[in-house]
C-alpha positions, 0 to 999 in steps of 0.5 A: 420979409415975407412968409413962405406960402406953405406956412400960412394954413399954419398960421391961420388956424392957430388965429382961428383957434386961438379966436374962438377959444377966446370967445369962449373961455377968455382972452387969455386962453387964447394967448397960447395959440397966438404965442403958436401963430407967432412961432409958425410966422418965424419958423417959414420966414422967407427973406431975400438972399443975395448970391455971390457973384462968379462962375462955377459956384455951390451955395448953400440950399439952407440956412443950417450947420454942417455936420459931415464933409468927405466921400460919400460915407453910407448907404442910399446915397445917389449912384456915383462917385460923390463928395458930400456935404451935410448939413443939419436945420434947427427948428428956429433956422430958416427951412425955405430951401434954395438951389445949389446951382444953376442949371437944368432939373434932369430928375425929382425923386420922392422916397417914403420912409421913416422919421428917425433924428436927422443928425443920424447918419442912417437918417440919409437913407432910410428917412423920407426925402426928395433928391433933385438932380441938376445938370451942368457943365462938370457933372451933375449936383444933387440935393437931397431934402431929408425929413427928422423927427419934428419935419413930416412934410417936404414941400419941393416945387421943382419939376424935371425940365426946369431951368434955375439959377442959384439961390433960386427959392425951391421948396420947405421942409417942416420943421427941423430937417436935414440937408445932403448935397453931393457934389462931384469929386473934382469939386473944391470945397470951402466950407467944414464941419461945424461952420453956420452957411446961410441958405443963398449966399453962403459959398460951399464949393467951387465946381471945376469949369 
């Protein structure tokens, strides 16, 4: 299993800490930085996912639950006629994030905000998030990456012109998070609140040819 490359600055300065600390007051004063090194090693965990097979299909981008599914129930939502798909990310989820769909990356837009929890509806709105649009036969499909109280920072590494497959790895957020997925009204959800998707596999949705 390999670790997501943002992870490692993480990872690197609790060893570091955690070696000097125990260097001058002992080793066990450095196992609480190890015991820190350890958790930023789980936390940007980045395993293989394999997507399913078969045209016109949505995977989840995140390992998380989904909270909300239906029309487009507040404010700050992209321009159009959408169904969405909510989606909350526990600190000990996996947060390397993957892309819905195949196609072609039209628009990245970053928006600054504040840190309020993710699970509140105002959160898709008035939270810092990155929304990235895909182009594809149907219509387009669009992920939105919403920080909470603990993720300050989104990692998206996608560009506008890019070509991508589904399940494609596409960035991280740090560290419990939130993901909106907004879909186009003739698409069929297969997912509903309360179930547990696994990010690259887990089919929500089938989009109409």
């Amino acid at each position: 299993m390999g670790i997501d490359r943002a992870g490692w600055p993480f990872v690197l300065v609790a060893v570091a800490v955690a070696g000097v600390v125990g260097l001058w007051l002992g080793r066990a004063w450095s196992v609480p930085f190890l015991i820190l090194a350890a958790f930023f090693l789980f936390f940007f965990r980045d395993p293989d996912r394999h997507p399913p097979a078969g045209d016109n299909l949505v995977v989840s981008p995140a390992d998380a639950r989904v909270m909300v599914i239906g029309t487009v129930p507040w404010n700050g939502a992209p321009a159009g006629d959408w169904q969405v798909i909510s989606m909350f990310l526990s600190p000990l989820d996996v947060h390397v994030n993957r892309t819905p769909v195949a196609g072609r990356v039209t628009r990245v837009e970053y928006h600054p905000g504040r840190f309020l929890p993710a699970y509140r509806t105002e959160a898709g709105e008035l939270n810092e998030w990155t929304e990235v649009w895909f182009d594809r036969p149907g219509g387009p499909v669009v992920v939105r990456q919403i920080v909470g109280v603990l993720a300050r920072r989104i990692v998206c590494r996608l560009t506008e012109g890019d070509t991508v497959a589904a399940g494609d790895r596409f960035g991280v957020m740090k560290f419990g998070s939130r993901i909106d997925l907004y879909l186009p009204r003739t698409a069929t959800i297969t997912v509903k609140p309360g179930d547990k998707v696994i990010g690259g596999e887990t089919k929500l949705a089938t989009l109409a040819p």
